[in-house]
C-alpha positions in Angstrom: 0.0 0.0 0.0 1.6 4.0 -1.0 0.1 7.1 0.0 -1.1 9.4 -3.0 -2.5 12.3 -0.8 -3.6 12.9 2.7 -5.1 16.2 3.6 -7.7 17.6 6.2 -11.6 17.9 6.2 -13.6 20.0 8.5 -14.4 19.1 12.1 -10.0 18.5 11.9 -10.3 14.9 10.8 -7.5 13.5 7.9 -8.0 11.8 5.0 -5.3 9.7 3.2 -6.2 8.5 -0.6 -4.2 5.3 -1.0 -2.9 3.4 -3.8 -3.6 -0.5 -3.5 -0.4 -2.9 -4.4 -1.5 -6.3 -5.9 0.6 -8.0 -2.8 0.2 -7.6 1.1 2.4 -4.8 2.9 4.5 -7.5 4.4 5.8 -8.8 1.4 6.1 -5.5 -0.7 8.1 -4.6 2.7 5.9 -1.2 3.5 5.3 -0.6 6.8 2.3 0.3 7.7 0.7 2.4 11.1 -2.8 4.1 11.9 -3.3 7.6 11.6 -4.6 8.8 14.8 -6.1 12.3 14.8 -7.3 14.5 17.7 -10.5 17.2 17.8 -9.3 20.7 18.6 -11.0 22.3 21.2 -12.4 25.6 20.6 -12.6 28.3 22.8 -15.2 31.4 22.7 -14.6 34.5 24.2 -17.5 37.8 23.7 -18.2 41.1 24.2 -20.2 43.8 23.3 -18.4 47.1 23.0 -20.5 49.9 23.3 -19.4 51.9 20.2 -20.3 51.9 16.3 -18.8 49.0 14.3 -16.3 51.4 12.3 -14.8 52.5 15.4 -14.6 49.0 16.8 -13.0 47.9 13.5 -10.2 50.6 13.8 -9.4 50.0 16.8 -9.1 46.5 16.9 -6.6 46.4 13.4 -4.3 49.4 13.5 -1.2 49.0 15.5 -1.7 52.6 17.0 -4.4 51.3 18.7 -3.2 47.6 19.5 -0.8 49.2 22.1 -2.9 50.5 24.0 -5.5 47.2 24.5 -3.9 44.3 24.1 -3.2 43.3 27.3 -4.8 40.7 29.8 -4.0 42.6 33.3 -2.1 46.1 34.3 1.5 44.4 35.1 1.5 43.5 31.2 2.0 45.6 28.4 2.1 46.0 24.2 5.3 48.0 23.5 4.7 47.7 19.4 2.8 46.1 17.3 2.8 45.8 13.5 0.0 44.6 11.0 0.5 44.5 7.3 -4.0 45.0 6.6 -4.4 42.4 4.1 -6.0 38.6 3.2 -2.1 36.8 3.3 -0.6 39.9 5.0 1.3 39.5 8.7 0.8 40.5 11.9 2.8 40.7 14.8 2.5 42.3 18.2 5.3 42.2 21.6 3.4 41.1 24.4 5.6 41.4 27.8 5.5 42.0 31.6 6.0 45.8 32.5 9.1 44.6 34.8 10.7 42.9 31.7 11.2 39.5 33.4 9.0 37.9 30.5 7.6 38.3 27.1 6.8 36.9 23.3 5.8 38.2 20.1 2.4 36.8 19.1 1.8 37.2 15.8 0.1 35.6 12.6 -1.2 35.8 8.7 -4.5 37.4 8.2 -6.7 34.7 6.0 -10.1 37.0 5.5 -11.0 40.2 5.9 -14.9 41.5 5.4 -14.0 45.1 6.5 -16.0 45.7 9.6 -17.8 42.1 10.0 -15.1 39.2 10.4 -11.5 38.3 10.6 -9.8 35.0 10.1 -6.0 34.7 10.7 -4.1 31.8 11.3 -1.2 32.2 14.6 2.2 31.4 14.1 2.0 27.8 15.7 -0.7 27.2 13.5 -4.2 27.7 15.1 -6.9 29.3 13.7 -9.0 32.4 15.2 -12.0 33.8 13.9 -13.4 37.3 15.2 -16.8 38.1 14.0 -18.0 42.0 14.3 -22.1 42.5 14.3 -24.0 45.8 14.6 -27.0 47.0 16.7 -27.6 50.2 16.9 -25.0 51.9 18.3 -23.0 48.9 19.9 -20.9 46.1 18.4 -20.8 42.6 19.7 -17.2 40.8 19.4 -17.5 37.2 18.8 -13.8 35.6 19.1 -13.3 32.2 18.6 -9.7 30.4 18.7 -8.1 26.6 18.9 -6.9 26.1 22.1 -3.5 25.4 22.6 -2.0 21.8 24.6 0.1 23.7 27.2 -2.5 25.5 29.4 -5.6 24.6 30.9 -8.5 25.5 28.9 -10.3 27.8 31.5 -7.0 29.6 31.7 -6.6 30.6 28.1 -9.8 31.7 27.9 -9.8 34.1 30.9 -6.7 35.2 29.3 -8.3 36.1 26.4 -11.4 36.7 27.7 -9.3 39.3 29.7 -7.3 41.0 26.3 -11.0 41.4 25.1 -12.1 42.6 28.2 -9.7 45.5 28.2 -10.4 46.5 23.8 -14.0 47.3 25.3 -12.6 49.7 28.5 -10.1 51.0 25.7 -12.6 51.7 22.7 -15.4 53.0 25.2 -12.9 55.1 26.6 -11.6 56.8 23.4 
């Protein structure tokens, strides 16, 4: 048995097209294994920011702006960030401790864009995110979605970024 193709379907599950040899792997001397594959777990974090959708949507892509939210408490900061605005363009922002003992560049490539309703970027170990925008009136409510990562606990990460989120709103009210 040879592998043509393997590639992934929704719900994170692979698929492997095979090519059949007329005699048994153990005699064509192929060794063979199982594919084991694992559900990510997605994590939603939400708020609804008390401001028009354009402003929202400014504030939440230019780095001008990024500086001044992203962060999940007081003792951490966003010295720079950088975005390059575009479907395939990247992103990066330096997310560290105020005191300096710690830090890390998150960062990314931007895979849609509907100006002022949704973003979908990929992270730089590979996740996916997904931020949808929606109007009412004069408020916007920010959906954020994101693959958890293995290292943390799940309720962890998303106070974390239940946190950053928390502190766009107080920014972007604020402003």
């Amino acid at each position: 048995m040879s592998f043509l193709h393997c590639f992934g379907l929704p719900k994170f599950t692979d698929v492997c097209v095979v090519k059949r040899n007329s005699k048994p792997p153990a005699e064509t001397g192929i060794k063979t294994s199982r594919m084991e594959t694992q559900e990510k777990t997605v994590i939603t974090v939400q708020n609804t920011v008390n401001a028009p959708v354009e402003k929202v949507w400014e504030y939440w892509v230019k780095p001008e702006h990024i500086t001044k939210w992203n962060n999940a408490s007081d003792d951490w900061h966003t010295p720079w960030a950088k975005a390059d605005f575009r479907e395939g363009g990247n992103f990066t922002a330096r997310m560290e401790a105020k005191d300096g003992s710690m830090g890390f560049d998150f960062g990314g490539v931007y895979d849609v864009i509907r100006p002022n309703e949704y973003i979908e970027y990929t992270i730089g170990d590979g996740r996916k995110v997904k931020v949808n925008f929606t109007s009412a009136d004069n408020a916007t409510k920010v959906v954020e979605s994101f693959e958890a990562e293995n290292t943390h606990p799940i309720e962890m990460q998303k106070g974390g970024w239940q946190a950053i989120l928390d502190s766009f709103k107080k920014y972007t009210e604020s402003n």
